[in-house]
N, C-alpha and C positions, 0 to 999 in steps of 0.2 A: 929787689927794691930796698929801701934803705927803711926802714920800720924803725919806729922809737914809740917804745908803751910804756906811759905812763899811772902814776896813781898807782903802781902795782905792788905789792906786797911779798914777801923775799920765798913764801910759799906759793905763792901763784907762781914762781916765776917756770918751774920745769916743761910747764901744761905750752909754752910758747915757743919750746924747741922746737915743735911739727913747724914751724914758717921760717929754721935756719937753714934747710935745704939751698932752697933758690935764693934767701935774703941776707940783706944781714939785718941781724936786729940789737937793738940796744935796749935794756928796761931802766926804768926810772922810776926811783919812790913818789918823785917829787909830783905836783900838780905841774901842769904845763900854764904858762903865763907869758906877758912880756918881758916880764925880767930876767928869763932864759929862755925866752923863744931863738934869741942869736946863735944861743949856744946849738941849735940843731936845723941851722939853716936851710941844709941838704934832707932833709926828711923827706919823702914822698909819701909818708904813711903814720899815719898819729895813732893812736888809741890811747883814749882819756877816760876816765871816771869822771863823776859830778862838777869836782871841784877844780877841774879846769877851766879856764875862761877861755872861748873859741873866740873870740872878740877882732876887730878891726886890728886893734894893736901885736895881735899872736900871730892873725895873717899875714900882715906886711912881712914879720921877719923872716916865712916860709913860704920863698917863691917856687919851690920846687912839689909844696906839697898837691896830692891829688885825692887824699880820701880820708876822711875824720870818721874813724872805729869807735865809735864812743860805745861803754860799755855797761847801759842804761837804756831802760826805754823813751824817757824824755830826753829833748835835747835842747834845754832852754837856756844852757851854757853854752849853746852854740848859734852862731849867727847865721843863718841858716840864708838869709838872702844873698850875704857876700859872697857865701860857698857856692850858692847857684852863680851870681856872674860871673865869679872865678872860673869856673867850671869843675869845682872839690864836692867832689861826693862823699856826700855822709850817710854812713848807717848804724843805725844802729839795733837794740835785739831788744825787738818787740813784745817777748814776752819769757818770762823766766822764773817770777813768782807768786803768779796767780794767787797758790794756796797758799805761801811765806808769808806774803802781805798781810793776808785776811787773817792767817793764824795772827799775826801780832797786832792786828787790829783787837782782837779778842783778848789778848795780855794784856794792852794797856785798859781794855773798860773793866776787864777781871780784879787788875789792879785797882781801879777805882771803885768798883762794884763789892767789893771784899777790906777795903782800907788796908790793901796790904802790904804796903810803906810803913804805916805808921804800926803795925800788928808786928810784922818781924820786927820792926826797931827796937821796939816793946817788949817783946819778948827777948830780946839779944841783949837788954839793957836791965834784965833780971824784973821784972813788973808784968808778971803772966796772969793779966788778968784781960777779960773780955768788954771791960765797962769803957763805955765811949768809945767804940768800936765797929758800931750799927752800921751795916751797908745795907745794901739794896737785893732783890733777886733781878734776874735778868728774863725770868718770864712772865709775860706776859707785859713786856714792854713793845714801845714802838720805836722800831730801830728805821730812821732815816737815814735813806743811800742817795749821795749823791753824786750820780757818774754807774753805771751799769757797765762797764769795759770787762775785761777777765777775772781782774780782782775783785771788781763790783759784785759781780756772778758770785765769785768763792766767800763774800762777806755773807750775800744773802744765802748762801748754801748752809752755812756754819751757823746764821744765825737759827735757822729752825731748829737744830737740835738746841737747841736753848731754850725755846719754844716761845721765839719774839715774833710779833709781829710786825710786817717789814713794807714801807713803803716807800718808792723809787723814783731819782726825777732824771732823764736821761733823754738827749735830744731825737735818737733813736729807738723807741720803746720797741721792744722787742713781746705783744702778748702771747705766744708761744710759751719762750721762757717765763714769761712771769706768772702764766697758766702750770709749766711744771716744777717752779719751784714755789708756790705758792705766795706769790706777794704783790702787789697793785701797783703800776702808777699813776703821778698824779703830780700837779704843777710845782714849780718846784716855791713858791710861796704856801701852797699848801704840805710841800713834806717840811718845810721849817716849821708849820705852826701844830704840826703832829708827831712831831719825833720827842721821845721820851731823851735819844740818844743820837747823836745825827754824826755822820763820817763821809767824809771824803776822798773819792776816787775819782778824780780829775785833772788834765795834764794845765801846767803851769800858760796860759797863753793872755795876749793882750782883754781877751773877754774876760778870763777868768779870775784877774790880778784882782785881788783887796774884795772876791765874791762873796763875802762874809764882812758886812762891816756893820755899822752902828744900826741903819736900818734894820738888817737881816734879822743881827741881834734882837733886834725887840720883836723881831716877830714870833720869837721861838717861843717855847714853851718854859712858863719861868720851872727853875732848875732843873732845865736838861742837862746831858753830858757832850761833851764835844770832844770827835775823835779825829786829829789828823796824819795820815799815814801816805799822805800825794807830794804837797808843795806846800812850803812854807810861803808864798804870795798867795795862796787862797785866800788868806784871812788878811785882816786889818789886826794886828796883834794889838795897837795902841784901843783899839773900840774892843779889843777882847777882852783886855786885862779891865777896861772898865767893867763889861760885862760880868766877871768873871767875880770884882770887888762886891756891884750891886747884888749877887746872888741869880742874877737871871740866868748865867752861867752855872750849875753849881759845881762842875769840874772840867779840866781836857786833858783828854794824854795825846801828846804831839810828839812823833816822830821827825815833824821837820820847822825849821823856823825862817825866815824871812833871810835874815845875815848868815846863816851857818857857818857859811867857811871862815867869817870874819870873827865867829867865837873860837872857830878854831887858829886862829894866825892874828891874833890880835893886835900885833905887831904892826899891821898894817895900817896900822888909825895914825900912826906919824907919816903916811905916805901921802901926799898932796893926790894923787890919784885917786887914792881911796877914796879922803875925805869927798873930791868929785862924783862919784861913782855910787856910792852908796849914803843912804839916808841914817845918820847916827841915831834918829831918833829909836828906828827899828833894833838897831842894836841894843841900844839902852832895855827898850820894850822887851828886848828876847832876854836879857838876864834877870829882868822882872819876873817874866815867867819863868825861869830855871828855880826861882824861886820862892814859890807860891806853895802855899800847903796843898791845896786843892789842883796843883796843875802835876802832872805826871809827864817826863820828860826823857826820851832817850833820842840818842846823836846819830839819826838817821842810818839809825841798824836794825831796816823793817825783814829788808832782805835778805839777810847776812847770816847765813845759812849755809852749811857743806852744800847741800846740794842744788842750792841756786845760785851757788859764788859759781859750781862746777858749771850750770848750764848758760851761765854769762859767758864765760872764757870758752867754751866751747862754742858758742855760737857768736862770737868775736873773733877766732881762729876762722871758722866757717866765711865769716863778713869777706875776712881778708884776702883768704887763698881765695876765693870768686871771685874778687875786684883781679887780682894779678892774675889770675888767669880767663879776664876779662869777659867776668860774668858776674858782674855784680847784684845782691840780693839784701834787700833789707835797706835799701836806699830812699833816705826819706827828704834829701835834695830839694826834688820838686815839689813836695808839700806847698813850699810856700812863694814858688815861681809866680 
């Protein structure tokens, strides 16, 4: 089959020989888009990262394709109904960084819980001194989970040796687990108006878009910490950054933001598509927050890890040789048939 893998980086590339046997394959750095979806008409086989758009537009140009590899647990760069009438099956890899996640979860509040932005600057800028400096300890706080999924698990696992206490809102409650790792749940207006610290582990969908907005806000606890390591749609970034001014917020460290890819290719705000497609106002709001003294901010590298880059690309190789050899696994298609 004719395989083009995109998003991929010039050290990934060796791990994709195992699929030159029977294929041929082509690698690409680039995102997959409209603007050169022409160029690989004949594709029967994609594999993308995030920041490709699987969209109406990417389809038309590949009438040959039959399966979208994405290489990501979420798939909300992908249009996921079109691909069901088409008949393109997509999958993608379910799980990869349970523990990656949660550990960077704990770097950004560590970050904020220690001022440790402003501490190295300070000290790299010759002024070693500790005054104005005061963080917080992380025991015997109340850490809000929102979304119990794999990562959700490894946040609440991580937080007990820090020795928080951890309360859960998930459509699933699971009392078992929350009998062996010690932590309760409980509505999810009551884990906003209890969290000292509150994070998120849930996938980007129509219910969940803007699930943090000026409401939610007030309901929190005034200066909580707010941690995002899921989807930059979770939140209402414009009702954060007000949050965030009045103090009811009194910090966030965000892995992910609203526009991302468009902070990264900014180029594209003269493209009349764009400006269709996306809300500038988000944009503007996301370099507000890049910065904010009190927001803590990295470019959606929760994951980005030797050892979970390795178990992405291997179970994206896995995706693919079962689709070709006509045993597909990890196909989340009909999700939303």
């Amino acid at each position: 089959m004719k395989i083009i893998v995109f998003e991929l980086e010039p050290h990934e590339a060796p791990a994709f020989d195992a699929l030159d046997a029977q294929n041929e394959i082509i690698l690409v750095k680039e995102p997959l888009r409209s603007a050169n979806a022409p160029s690989f008409s004949d594709a029967e086989i994609v594999s993308t990262f995030i920041y490709s758009e699987i969209d109406r537009g990417v389809l038309d140009e590949l009438p040959a394709l039959k399966l979208v590899a994405t290489r990501s647990t979420g798939f909300d760069h992908i249009d996921i109904d079109l691909c069901a009438e088409r008949g393109i099956a997509v999958s993608n890899v379910p799980t990869y960084g349970e523990n990656t996640v949660a550990e960077h979860v704990f770097a950004l509040l560590l970050t904020i819980s220690h001022r440790m932005l402003e501490a190295v600057d300070r000290a790299q800028n010759g002024e070693f001194s500790p005054l104005g400096l005061q963080g917080f300890d992380l025991a015997g706080k109340t850490l809000g989970v929102l979304g119990v999924g794999s990562i959700g698990r490894n946040v609440i696992r991580i937080a007990g040796g820090f020795e928080m206490k951890v309360v859960a809102c998930d459509l699933r409650p699971d009392e078992k687990l929350a009998q062996r790792l010690g932590f309760r749940y409980a509505p999810f207006d009551d884990v906003l108006g209890a969290a000292d610290v509150l994070t998120l582990h849930l996938p980007a969908t129509p219910e969940t878009n803007k699930l943090l907005s000026h409401k939610e806000f007030s309901r929190m606890k005034d200066g909580a910490v707010l941690i995002n390591t899921a989807r930059g749609d979770l939140i209402d970034v414009q009702a954060l950054i007000e949050a965030l001014r009045r103090g009811k917020v009194a910090a966030a460290g965000l892995d992910v933001l609203p526009d991302e890819p468009m902070i990264r290719e900014e180029a594209e705000l003269i493209c009349s598509v764009f400006c269709n497609k996306h809300d500038l106002r988000n944009l503007v709001a996301d370099h507000i927050l890049l910065r904010m003294p009190n927001v803590v901010v990295t470019p959606h590298s929760a994951f980005n890890t030797r050892e979970a880059i390795g178990r992405i690309i291997d179970t994206t190789i896995e995706n693919i040789m079962s689709f070709v050899d006509g045993q597909p696994r990890n196909v989340v298609t009909a999700l939303r048939r």
